[in-house]
Residue, then its C-alpha position, 0 to 999 in steps of 0.5 A: x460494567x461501564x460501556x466504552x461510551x459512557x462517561x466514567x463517574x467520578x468521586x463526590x467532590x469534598x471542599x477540603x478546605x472550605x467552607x464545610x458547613x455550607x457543603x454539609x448543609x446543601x448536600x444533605x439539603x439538595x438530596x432531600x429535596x431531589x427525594x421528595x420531589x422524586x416521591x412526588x413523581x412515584x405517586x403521579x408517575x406511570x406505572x412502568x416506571x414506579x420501580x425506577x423512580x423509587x430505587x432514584x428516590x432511595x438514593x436521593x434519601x441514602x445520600x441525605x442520610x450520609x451526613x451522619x458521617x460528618x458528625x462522627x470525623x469533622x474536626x469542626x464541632x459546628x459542623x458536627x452539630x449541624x449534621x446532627x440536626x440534618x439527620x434529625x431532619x432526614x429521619x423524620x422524613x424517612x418516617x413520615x415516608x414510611x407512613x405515607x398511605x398513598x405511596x403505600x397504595x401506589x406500590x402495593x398496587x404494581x402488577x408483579x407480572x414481568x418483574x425479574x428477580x431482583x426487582x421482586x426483591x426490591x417490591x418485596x422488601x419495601x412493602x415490608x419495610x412500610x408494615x414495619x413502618x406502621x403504615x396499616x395502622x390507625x392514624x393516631x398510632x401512626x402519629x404515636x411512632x412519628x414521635x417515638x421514632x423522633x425522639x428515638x433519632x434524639x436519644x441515640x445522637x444524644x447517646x454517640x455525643x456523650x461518649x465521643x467529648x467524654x474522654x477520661x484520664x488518670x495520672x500516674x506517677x512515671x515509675x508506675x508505667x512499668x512494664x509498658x513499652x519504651x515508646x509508650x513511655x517515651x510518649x507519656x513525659x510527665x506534666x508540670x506536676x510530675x505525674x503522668x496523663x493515661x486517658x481512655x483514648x485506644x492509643x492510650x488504654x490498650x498497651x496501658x491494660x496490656x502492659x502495664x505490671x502496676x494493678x491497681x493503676x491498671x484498676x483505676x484506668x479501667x475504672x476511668x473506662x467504664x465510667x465514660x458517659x456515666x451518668x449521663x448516658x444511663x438516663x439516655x439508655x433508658x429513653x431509648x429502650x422505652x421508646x424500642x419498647x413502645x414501638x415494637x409494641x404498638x407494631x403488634x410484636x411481643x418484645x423489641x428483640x421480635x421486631x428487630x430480629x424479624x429482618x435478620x437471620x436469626x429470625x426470633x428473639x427467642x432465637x437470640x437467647x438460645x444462641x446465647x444459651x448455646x455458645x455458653x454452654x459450649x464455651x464454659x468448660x474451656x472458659x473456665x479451664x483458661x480462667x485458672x491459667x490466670x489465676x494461677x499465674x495472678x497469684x504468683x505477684x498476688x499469693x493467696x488472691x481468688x480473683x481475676x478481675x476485667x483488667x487482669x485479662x489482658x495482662x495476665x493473658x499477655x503473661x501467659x503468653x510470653x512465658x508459656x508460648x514463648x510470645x512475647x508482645x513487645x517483640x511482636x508489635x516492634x513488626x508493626x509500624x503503623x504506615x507500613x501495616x497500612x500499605x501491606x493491608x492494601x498489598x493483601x487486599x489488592x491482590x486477594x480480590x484483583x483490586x488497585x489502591x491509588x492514593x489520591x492527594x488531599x487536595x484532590x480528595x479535599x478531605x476533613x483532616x490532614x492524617x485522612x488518607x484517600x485511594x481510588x479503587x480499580x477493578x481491571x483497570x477501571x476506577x470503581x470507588x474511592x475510600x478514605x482511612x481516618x485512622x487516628x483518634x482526635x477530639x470530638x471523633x467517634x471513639x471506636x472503630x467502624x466504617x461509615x457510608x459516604x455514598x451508596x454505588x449505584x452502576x452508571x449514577x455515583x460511585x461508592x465511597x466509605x470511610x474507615x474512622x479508628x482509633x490507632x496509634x501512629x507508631x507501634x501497633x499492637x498486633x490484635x490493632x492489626x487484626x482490627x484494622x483488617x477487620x474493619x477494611x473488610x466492611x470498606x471492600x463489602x461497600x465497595x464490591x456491593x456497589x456496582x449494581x443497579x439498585x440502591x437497597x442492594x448496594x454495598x454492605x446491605x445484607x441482613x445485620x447479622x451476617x455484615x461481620x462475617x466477611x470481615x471476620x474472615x478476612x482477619x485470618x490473612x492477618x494471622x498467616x505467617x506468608x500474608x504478614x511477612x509481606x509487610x511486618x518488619x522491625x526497625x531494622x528491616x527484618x521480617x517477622x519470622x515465620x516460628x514466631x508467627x507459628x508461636x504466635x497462633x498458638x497462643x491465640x488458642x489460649x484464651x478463646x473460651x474467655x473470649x466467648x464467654x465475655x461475648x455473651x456477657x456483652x450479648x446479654x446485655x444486648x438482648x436483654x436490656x432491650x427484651x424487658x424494663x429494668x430499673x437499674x442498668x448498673x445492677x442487671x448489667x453486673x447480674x448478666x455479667x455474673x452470669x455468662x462471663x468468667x470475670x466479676x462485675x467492676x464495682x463502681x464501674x457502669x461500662x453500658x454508658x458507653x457500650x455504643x453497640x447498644x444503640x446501632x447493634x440495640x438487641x444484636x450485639x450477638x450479631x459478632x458470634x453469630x458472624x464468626x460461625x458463619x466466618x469460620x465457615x466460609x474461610x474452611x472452602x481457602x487454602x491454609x498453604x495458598x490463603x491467595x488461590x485466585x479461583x476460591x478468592x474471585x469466587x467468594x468476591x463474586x458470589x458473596x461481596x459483590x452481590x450486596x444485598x441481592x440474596x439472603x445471606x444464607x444463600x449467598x454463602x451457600x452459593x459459595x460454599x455449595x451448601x448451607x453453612x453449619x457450626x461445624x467450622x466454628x466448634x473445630x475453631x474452638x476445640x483446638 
């Protein structure tokens, strides 16, 4: 907490409208140098202060490495590049650090005695970290990872590049926008040529796939989808797993899985794929029992069809809803206008975790774009972070939905800040898009509350990989109660979303889970086993995996790995998302389902689970707040109901 002497922080100060080349570079470049003059004083410092200094030298770097940030959201592509080369840079800095002897020898020869626990931690974990670096290997090993790791940053900037400029599109002609929503056809005015442009962009694609009653329109937009990066990125996949392979190798572990794993809960490949084994099996009967619900109601416009394909699931599924659950999507979303979807996720939170949310001005802000939309954090009525909401698809931004580290809080240095980029439509939002956006600003608020302590390894969502999804998965049940929503959801006539039709509305949220899970595990598959082993042609294993787990056929002529993006910051964890939702459903069984707002279990789960970052294992912190260890039994209630 900040004493009443101290100098309250203040937010990093942004050029607006500026010049942000300049500002991308002398803040990545100023932090940079600050860490390697701070590694500099490590190694020639006294030794009762070599911790403190490390944990500053980390922060000077974690500020360095934000400026992947401005590769993803700046509207301006010179500016994209040149964040792209400053995180080259950083990284091949953060590599040779990894390998530095003498740093090594400096911080592996500190007396433990006297260390509390977090610091123990923090020695610990950092001599973990240069082992896994290659630290104790021969020279010309060491140069060997120096280059794959190079050429790996390469691969992956490559990778995100391709699929956020390659934005694909059909065009339609008006009649074949049947079935979608007044509002998105009044969006899509035919061109010059009298046809209608659908792209890939989530605005477009998610009520296009949901809605629209034209298949094979349907079919040749999912097509256009899953050739995004095609074929541009199947080359750059292949790079990049050799390079995982060759370093997990040279590092002395069987498969890259075993090295990645080796820092996550799960704890061993071969974990991975029980786990994927396991969710199957317990998903398959339900998920096969759903598929025939769709067949079933395919073949009422198809009579005598035998399939139902990836870009049926959506529509079929809406259909089956509205007819057998009485929920009818297009009713459902006219209660979520995007702005008032905005405020009342800010409600919620706000009062769910004792936080304030005050909207900063843009030019106080000095944000990269007009839609941005800032707010300063208070906690007890003291400013303790700032976030800004970039939550509208453009040109050259990342394409998906994530939230992005703009600083690391550090008690008494800098405050946290993070970023939410999404891809939303700025009208009518579908009501799974509500349930995203929830999701996702549960990552915001874990940075935010994380950030408030001493240490910068332990600092916001820095806990093991696969449990950073779980706090956010947790949150979006407060999306789906009928009292949380009728807080904000109302239609254009102001009339709140009725509490029978939220009850119908979870309902037919049941149908549809074993689908979901298996599908999960199809993505998990290609996950794992793209990077567990070489294969020649993606395309083919990727169909072969697909066959496999999920319920839905392979999409002929369709290469959907290209732009899988989670198969280069996920690699081989994609299970990570399942893994999560285990452990979500676990942690929401301790709330109240008739007082989800209960102040002693909310400041509980605040307290012992989010603010703590990474200052525990994950299996204690939930244990901490659960008062034992967490188990699958939440998750197969979930999943048999």
């Amino acid at each position: 907490m900040t004493s009443e002497t101290e100098t309250p922080l203040v937010p990093l100060a942004l050029p607006g409208g500026g010049d942000w080349l300049t500002w991308v570079s002398r803040r990545c470049e100023g932090s940079l140098a600050e860490a390697v003059e701070l590694v500099a004083a490590v190694k020639g410092g006294p030794a009762d202060d070599v911790l403190a200094t490390w944990n500053r030298a980390e922060t000077a770097i974690a500020n360095a490495e934000a400026v992947a940030l401005w590769a993803e959201v700046h509207p301006d592509a010179a500016v994209r590049d040149r964040a792209d080369e400053l995180s080259q840079e950083v990284q091949k800095y953060v590599t040779e650090l990894g390998q530095d002897l003498e740093l090594y020898a400096v911080l592996d020869g500190l007396a433990t005695d006297g260390l509390d626990a977090d610091a123990t931690r923090i020695l610990e974990d950092t001599l973990r970290d240069f082992r896994r670096a290659g630290v104790d290997r021969d020279e010309a090993t060491r140069d060997r990872l120096k280059e794959l790791s190079e050429q790996g940053v390469r691969l992956s900037q490559d990778f995100g590049r391709n699929i956020r400029d390659d934005v694909r599109s059909i065009k339609v002609a008006p009649e074949r926008l049947a079935g979608l929503p007044d509002d998105y056809r009044a969006a899509h005015e035919p061109g010059d040529d009298g046809l209608v442009t659908i792209t890939t962009d989530y605005p477009d694609l998610v009520p296009f796939m949901t809605f629209g009653a034209d298949g094979d329109a349907r079919h040749e937009l999912a097509l256009a989808q899953n050739n995004v990066a095609w074929p541009a990125n199947d080359e750059v996949l292949q790079g990049i797993f050799a390079v995982r392979r060759e370093t997990a190798d040279l590092l002395g572990y069987d498969s890259w899985p075993d090295y990645d794993t080796e820092v996550k809960m799960i704890g061993s490949g071969q974990a991975v794929a029980d786990f994927i084994e396991r969710i199957s099996a317990a998903a398959n009967e339900r998920a096969a029992s759903e598929l025939a619900v769709l067949l079933e109601r395919k073949r009422v416009d198809v009579p005598g069809t035998d399939v139902v394909a990836t870009y049926d699931s959506r529509y079929y599924s809406e259909l089956v809803r509205r007819e057998q659950y009485d929920v009818d999507g297009q009713v459902v979303r006219t209660y979520f206008g995007f702005e008032q979807v905005r405020q009342g996720l800010l409600d919620v939170t706000g009062r769910l975790f004792g936080l304030e949310w005050t909207p900063v001005d843009r030019a106080e802000a000095g944000t990269w774009h007009d839609e941005v939309a800032s707010y300063d954090v208070g906690l007890e009525g003291r400013r303790i972070g700032r976030i800004h909401l970039d939550l509208h698809p453009r040109e050259g931004k990342f394409k998906h939905a994530a939230q992005f580290d703009m600083v690391k809080g550090i008690a008494g240095v800098q405050l946290p800040e993070g970023v939410l980029v999404c891809n939303f439509n700025r009208g009518l939002m579908e009501h799974d898009e509500v349930v995203t956006l929830f999701h996702e600003f549960g990552h915001l608020v874990h940075h935010v509350l994380g950030g408030q302590g001493d240490w910068t390894r332990f600092s916001g969502v820095a806990t093991e990989w696969d449990f950073v999804e779980a706090p956010s998965q947790m949150l979006e049940e407060w999306a789906w109660d009928a009292d949380v929503l009728a807080t904000f959801a109302r239609n254009a006539a102001g009339e709140t979303i009725p509490a029978e039709l939220v009850a119908a509305m979870r309902r037919a949220d049941h149908f549809g889970k074993g689908v979901y899970a298996a599908q999960q595990m199809a993505y998990a598959a290609r996950s794992y086993y793209f990077h567990a082993g070489p294969h020649d042609d993606l395309t083919a294993y990727g169909d072969e995996l697909q066959r496999r787990y999920s319920v839905f056929p392979p999409l002929e002529g369709g290469h959907m790995h290209c732009a899988f993006g989670h198969l280069d910051g996920y690699s081989s964890g994609y299970y990570t998302y399942m893994w999560s939702l285990v452990i979500a459903k676990d942690l929401f069984s301790a709330f109240d389902d008739d007082d989800l707002f209960a102040t002693d279990v909310a400041t509980a789960y605040r307290d012992k689970v989010l603010a703590q970052g990474g200052r525990a294992d994950a299996a204690d912190l939930v244990a901490d707040f659960l008062g034992r260890p967490y188990s699958f039994d939440a998750w197969t209630a979930w999943l048999e109901e």
